[in-house]
C-alpha positions in Angstrom: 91.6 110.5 111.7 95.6 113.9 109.9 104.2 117.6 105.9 107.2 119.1 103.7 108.8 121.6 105.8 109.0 120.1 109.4 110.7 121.0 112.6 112.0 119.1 115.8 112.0 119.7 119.4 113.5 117.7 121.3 112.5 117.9 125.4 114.1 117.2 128.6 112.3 114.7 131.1 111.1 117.2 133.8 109.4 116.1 136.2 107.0 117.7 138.8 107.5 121.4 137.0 104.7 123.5 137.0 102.7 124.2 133.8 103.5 127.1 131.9 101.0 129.7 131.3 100.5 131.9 128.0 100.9 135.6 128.1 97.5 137.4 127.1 97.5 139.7 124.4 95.5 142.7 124.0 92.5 143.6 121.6 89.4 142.4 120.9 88.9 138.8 120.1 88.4 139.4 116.3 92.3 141.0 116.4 92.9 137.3 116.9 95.0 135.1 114.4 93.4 131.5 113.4 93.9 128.7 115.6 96.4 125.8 114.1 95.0 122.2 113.9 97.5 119.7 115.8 97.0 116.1 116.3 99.2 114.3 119.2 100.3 110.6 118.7 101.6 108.5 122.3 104.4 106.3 120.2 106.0 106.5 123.5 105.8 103.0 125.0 106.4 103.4 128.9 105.3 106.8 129.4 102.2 107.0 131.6 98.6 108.0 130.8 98.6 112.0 130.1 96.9 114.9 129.8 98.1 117.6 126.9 98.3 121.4 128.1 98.7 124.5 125.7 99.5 127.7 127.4 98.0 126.5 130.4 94.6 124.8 129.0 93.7 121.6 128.8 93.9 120.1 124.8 92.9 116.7 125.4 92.5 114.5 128.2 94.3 110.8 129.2 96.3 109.9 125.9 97.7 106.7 126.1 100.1 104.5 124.3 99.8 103.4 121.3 96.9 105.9 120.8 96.4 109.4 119.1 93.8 112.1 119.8 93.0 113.4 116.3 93.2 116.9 115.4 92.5 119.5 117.8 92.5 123.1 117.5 94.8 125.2 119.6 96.0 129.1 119.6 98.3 129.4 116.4 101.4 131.5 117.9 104.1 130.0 120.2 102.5 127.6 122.3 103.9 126.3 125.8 103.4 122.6 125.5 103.6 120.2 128.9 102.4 116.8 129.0 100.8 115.8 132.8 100.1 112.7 134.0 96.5 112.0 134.2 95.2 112.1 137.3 98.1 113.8 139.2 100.2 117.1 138.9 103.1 115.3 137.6 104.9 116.9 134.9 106.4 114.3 131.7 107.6 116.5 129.7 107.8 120.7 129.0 108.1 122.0 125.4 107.5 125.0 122.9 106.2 124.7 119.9 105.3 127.1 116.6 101.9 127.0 115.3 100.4 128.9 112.1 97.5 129.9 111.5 94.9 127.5 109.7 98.2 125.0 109.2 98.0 121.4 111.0 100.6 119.7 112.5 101.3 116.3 114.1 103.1 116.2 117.6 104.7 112.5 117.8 106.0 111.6 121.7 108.2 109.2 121.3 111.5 107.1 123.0 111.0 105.8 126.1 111.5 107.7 130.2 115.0 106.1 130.4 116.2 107.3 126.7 114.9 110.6 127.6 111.6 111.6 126.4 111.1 113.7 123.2 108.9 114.8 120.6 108.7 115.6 116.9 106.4 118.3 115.7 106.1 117.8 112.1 104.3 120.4 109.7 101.6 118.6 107.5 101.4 119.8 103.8 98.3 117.5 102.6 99.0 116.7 98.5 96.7 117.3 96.2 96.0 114.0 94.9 94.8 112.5 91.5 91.7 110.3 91.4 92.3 106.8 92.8 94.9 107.8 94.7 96.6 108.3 98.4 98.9 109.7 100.1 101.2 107.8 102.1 104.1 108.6 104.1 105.9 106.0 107.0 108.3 107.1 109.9 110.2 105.0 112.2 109.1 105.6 116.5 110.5 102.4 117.4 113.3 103.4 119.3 114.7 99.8 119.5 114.1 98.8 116.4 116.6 98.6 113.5 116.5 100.5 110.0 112.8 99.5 108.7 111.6 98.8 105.2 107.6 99.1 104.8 106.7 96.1 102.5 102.9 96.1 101.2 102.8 92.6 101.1 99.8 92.7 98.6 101.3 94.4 95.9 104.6 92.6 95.8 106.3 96.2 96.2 108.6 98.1 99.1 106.7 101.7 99.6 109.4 102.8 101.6 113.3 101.9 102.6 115.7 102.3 105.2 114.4 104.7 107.8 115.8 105.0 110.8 114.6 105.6 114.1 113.5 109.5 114.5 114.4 110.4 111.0 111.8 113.4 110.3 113.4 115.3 107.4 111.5 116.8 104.4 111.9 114.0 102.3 111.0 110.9 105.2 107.9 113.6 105.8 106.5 114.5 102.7 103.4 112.5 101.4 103.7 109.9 98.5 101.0 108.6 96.2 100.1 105.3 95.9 97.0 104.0 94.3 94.3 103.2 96.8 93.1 99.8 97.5 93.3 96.8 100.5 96.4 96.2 101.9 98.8 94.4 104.0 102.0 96.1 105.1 105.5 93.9 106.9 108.0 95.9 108.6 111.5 94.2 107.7 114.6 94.8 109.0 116.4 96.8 106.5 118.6 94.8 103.2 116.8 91.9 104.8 112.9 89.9 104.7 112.7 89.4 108.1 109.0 90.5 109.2 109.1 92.0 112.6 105.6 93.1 112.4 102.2 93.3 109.9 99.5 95.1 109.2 96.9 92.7 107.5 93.2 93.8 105.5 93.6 97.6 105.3 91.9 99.6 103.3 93.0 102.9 102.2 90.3 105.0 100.5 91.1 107.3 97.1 91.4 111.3 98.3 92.6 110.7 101.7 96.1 110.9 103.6 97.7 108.5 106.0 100.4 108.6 107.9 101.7 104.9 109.1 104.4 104.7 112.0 106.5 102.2 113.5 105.9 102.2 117.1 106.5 99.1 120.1 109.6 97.5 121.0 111.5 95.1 118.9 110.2 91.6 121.3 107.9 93.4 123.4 104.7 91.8 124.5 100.9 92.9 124.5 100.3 96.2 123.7 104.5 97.2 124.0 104.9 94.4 121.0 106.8 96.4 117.6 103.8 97.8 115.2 102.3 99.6 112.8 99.9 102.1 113.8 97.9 104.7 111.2 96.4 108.3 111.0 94.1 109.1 108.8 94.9 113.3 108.0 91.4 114.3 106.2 
């Protein structure tokens, strides 16, 4: 599996709209900019099974929670976003978003139907990274979880502190380096060492970029339980 500068939309619940379709430029197909790269992550617990438009065409089919679809190429330019659920002509949720060309960009879907629906499209700025090492950011998509600290349990060592639900500025979105290796990560509750959830025996490889992300509900069961998913960026 795929940020310094980033952006947010946030979107309205709208259901049952129709899908938006992209206006068609003139010129031959060589006039033609570079598609973007965008990979969409489901951190939204209770939103149904759904299939991702742009401009009109089908990106990726029956996305569900707590998945993501890896990187996908789309039309760099404003693209008309809507999220359908699978299956039926129901509309989740409409958006915009601004893609350049050859950059990649993660889409993250996240709160829940009765908090309102929204995203975060987040541009991702890969580091150039020394030998041995990764890089390593963590955001919070737990919308009823406190202020999280990542603790990597193996190391003895917090990677990252106090970030709140939703918080995708430059600095909670740019890339760290840490040395590779097997690890096991606890999500505490911020200032204290309550674990609230783990991720046991991972191992990230030297050269390559992950993104982990808090995502569940604080005492949910099965799959809606509080956890820590990954993406792997290259």
């Amino acid at each position: 599996m795929h940020i310094r500068t980033c952006f947010i939309l946030t979107l309205s619940l709208l259901p049952l709209l129709p899908l938006l379709s992209g206006c068609k430029k003139g010129g031959s197909s060589s006039d033609k900019p570079a598609p973007a790269s965008v990979v969409f992550v489901n951190a939204s617990l209770n939103v149904p099974n759904a299939d991702i438009y742009s401009n009109g065409a089908l990106l990726f089919n029956d996305v569900s929670f707590p998945d993501s679809t890896g990187y996908l190429n789309t039309a760099s330019g404003l693209n008309h976003l809507a999220l359908v659920t699978t299956g039926t002509e129901d509309t989740v949720l409409l958006g915009t978003g601004l893609f350049n060309p050859t950059k990649q960009y993660a889409v993250f879907l996240k709160d829940t139907l009765s908090a309102g629906v929204s995203i975060s499209v987040i541009e991702d700025s890969l580091p150039v990274l020394r030998p041995g090492y990764i890089g390593l950011r963590f955001l919070n998509l737990s919308g009823t979880s406190p202020s999280l600290d990542l603790y990597a349990a193996s190391s003895l060592q917090y990677f990252f502190t106090d970030r709140y639900f939703g918080e995708t500025d430059a600095s909670s979105t740019s890339f760290v380096s840490f040395p590779s290796g097997d690890y096991t990560f606890d999500l505490y509750a911020s200032g204290t060492v309550v674990t609230l959830a783990s991720l046991s025996g991972i191992a990230l490889q030297g050269g390559k970029v992950y993104t982990l992300f808090a995502s569940g509900m604080l005492g949910g069961l099965g799959n809606r339980e509080l956890r820590i998913g990954i993406i792997q960026h290259n």
